[in-house]
Legacy VTK file of the C-alpha trace (Angstrom):
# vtk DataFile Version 3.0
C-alpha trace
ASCII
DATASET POLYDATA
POINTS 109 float
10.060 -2.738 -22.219
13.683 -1.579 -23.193
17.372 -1.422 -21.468
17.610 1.368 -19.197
20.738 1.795 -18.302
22.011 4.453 -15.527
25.203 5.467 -14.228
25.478 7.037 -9.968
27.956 8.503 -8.151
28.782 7.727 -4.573
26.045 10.637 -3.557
23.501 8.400 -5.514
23.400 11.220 -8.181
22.619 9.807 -12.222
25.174 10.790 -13.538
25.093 8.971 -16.999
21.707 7.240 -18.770
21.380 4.913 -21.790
18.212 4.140 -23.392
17.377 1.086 -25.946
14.010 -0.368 -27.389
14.023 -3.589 -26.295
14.402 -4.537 -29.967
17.268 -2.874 -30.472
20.180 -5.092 -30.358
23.023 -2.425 -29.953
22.214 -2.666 -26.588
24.340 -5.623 -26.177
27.411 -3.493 -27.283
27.089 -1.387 -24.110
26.532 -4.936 -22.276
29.548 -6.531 -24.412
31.974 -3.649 -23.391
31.116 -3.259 -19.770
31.792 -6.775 -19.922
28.610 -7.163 -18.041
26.232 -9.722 -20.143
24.675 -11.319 -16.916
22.874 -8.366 -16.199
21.461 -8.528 -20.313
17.756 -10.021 -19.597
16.535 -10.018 -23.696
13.747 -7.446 -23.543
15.389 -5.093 -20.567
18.535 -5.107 -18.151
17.575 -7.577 -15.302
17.185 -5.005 -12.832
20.544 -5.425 -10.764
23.379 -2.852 -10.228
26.663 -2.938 -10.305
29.716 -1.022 -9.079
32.630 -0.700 -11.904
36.372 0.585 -11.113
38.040 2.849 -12.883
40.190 -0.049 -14.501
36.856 -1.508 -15.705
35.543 1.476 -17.065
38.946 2.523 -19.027
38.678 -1.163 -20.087
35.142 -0.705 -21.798
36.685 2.733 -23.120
39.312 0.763 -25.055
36.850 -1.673 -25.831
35.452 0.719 -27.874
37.726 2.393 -29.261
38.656 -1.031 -31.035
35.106 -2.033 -31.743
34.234 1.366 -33.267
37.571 1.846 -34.463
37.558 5.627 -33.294
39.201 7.925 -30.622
37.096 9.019 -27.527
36.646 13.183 -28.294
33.409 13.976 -28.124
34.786 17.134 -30.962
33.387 14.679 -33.707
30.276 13.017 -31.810
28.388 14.904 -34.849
29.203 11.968 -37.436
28.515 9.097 -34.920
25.117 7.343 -35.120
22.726 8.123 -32.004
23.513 4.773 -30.080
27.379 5.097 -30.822
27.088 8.334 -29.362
24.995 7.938 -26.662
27.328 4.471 -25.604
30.344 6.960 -25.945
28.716 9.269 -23.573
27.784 7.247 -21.066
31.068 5.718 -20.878
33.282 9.087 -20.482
30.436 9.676 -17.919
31.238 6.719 -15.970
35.047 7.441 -16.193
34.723 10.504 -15.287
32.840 9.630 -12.038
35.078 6.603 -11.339
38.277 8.910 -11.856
37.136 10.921 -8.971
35.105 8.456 -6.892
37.285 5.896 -7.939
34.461 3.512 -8.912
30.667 3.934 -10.436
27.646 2.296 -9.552
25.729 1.238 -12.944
21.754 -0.326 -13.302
20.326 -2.138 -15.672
16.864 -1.909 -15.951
LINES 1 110
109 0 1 2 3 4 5 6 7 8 9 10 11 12 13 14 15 16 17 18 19 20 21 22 23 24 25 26 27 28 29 30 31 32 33 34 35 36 37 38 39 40 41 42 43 44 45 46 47 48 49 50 51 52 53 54 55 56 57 58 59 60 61 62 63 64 65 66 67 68 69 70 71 72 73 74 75 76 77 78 79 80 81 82 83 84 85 86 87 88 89 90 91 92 93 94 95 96 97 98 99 100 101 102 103 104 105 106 107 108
């Protein structure tokens, strides 16, 4: 069990992937700042999708920028912990995606 978390394009291409053990509770940070906690099923992601505009995925961008208190260049991704940086990731993924698709299908499994 864990949160599996994947990004798609329109083409139904993954285009951005976040893994947690279903113990780990930074998991709910990725959850908090897509503002998507119904899809948060304890142990794993419930196994629904979602599509997210561009607005919503610039929102969870500045969510983080004020939760982590940090920019969004990946130049310093070196001093991040590994689920900062992979929560980072996957949202400039997404945004990047929604900015030319002008939305992005996420699941959580």
């Amino acid at each position: 069990m864990g949160h599996d978390i994947s990004g798609y394009n329109n083409a139904g291409e993954e285009i951005a992937y976040a893994r947690f053990s279903m113990g780990n509770y930074n998991a709910t940070i990725l959850y908090s700042l897509l503002d998507a906690n119904d899809f948060y099923a304890g142990v794993s992601g419930s196994g629904r999708s979602t599509t997210f505009s561009t607005e919503q995925i610039e929102k969870a961008l500045k969510a983080y920028k004020e939760f982590f208190r940090t920019g969004d260049s990946l130049s310093g991704i070196d001093l991040l912990g590994m689920d900062q940086k992979q929560i980072l990731k996957f949202i400039l993924n997404c945004l990047e995606t929604a900015q030319k698709e002008n939305s992005v299908k996420v699941y959580f499994g």
